[in-house]
Kinemage of the C-alpha trace (Angstrom):
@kinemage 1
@onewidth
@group {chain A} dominant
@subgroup {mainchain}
@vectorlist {calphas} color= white
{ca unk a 1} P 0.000 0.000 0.000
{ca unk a 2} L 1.296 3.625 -0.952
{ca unk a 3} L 0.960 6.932 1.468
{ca unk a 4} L -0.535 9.568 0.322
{ca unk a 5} L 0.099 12.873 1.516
{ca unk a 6} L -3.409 14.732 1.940
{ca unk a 7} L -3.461 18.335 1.319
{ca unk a 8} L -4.941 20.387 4.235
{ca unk a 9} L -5.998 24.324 4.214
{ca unk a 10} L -3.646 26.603 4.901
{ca unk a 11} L -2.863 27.315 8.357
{ca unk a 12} L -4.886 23.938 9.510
{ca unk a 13} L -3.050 20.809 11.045
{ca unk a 14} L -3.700 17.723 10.048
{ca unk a 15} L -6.024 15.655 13.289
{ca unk a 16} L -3.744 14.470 15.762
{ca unk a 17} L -1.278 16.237 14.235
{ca unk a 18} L 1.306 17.336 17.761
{ca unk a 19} L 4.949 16.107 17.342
{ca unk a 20} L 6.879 14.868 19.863
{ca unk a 21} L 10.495 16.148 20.044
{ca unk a 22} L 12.514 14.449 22.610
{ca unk a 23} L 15.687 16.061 23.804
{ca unk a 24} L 18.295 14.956 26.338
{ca unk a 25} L 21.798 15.778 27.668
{ca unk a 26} L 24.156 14.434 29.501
{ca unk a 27} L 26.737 15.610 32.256
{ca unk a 28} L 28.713 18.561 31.599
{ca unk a 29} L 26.022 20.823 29.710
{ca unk a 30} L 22.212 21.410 28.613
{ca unk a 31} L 20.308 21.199 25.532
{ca unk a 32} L 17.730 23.816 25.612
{ca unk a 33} L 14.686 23.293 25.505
{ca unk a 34} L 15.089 20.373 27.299
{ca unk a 35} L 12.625 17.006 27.707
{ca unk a 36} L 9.239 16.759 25.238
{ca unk a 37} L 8.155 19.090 23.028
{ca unk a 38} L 5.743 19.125 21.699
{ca unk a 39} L 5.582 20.635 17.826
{ca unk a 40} L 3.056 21.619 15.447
{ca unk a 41} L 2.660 19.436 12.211
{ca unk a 42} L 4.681 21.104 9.969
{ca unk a 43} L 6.305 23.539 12.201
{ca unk a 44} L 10.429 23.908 13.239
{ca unk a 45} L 11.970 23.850 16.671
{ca unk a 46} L 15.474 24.956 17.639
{ca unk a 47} L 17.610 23.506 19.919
{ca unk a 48} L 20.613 25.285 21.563
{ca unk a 49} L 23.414 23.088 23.070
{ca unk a 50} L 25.626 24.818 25.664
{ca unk a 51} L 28.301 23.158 27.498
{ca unk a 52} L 29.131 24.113 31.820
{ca unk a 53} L 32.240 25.441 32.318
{ca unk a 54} L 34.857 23.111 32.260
{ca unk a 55} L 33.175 20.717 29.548
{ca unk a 56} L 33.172 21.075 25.838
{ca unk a 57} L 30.350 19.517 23.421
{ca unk a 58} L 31.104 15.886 22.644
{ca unk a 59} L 28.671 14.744 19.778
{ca unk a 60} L 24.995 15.749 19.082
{ca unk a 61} L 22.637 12.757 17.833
{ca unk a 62} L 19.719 13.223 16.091
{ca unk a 63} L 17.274 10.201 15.954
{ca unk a 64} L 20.209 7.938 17.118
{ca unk a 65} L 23.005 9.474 14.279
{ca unk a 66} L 25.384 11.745 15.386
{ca unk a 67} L 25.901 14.890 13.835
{ca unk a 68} L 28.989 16.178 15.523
{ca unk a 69} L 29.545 18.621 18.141
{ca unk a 70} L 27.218 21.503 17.116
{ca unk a 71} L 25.789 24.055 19.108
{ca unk a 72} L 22.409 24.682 17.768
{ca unk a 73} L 20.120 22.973 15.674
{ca unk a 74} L 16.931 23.579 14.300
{ca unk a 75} L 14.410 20.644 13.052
{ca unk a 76} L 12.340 22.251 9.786
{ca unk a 77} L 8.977 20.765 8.309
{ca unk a 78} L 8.478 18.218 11.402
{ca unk a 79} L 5.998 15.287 10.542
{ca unk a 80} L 6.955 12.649 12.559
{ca unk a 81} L 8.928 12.231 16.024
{ca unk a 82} L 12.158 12.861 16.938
{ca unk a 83} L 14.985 12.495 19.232
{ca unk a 84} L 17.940 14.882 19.872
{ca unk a 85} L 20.655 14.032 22.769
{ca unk a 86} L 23.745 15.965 23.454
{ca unk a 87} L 26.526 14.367 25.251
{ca unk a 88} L 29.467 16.734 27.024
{ca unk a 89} L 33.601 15.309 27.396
{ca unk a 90} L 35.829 17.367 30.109
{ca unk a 91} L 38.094 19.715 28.381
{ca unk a 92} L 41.916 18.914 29.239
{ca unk a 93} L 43.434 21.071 31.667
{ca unk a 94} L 46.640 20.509 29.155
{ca unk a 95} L 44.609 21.681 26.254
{ca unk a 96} L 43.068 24.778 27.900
{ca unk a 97} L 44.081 26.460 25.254
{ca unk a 98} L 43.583 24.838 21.890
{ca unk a 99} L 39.749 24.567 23.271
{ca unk a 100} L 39.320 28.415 23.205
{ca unk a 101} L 38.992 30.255 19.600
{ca unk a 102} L 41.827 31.709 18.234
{ca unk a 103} L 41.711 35.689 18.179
{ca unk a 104} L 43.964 37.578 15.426
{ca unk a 105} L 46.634 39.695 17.003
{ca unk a 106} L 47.399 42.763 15.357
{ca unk a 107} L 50.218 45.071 15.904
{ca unk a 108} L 51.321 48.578 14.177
């Protein structure tokens, strides 16, 4: 059997049309907002991933595939469920530096 998307009126869900965006985080940081969501059909949502001080972001997964260590994402045209989880490594005291962005340094 084949789906078939129905066409609804502008600005009119679908019935039972609320999405359920799951987000999660682990030690070290936050994913904002955080828990369900709940989304119209259709609609985006944007996530922001911040890490504590101290941690860095480790990997973000969407639906179970990770899409590295980003800071924000934003789901567009949701029809179905998802899941986003961010997961947070320690930054190395050693490495203090190389974790920080690199500012030009300009002299006369």
């Amino acid at each position: 059997m084949r789906a078939t998307k129905i066409p609804w009126p502008c600005g009119e869900e679908p019935p039972g049309s609320e999405i359920t965006i799951t987000a999660a985080s682990g030690q070290g940081g936050v994913i904002t907002p955080s828990s369900r969501q709940s989304v119209g059909y259709g609609r985006s949502r944007m996530f922001v991933i911040r890490p504590r001080e101290g941690y860095a972001i480790g990997d973000v997964e969407v639906d179970g595939v990770s899409i590295g260590p980003v800071s924000l994402y934003m789901f567009t045209d949701v029809t179905e469920d998802h899941t986003i989880r961010a997961t947070f490594r320690k930054k190395d005291r050693r490495s203090a530096g190389r974790d920080r962005e690199e500012k030009p340094c300009f002299r006369d």
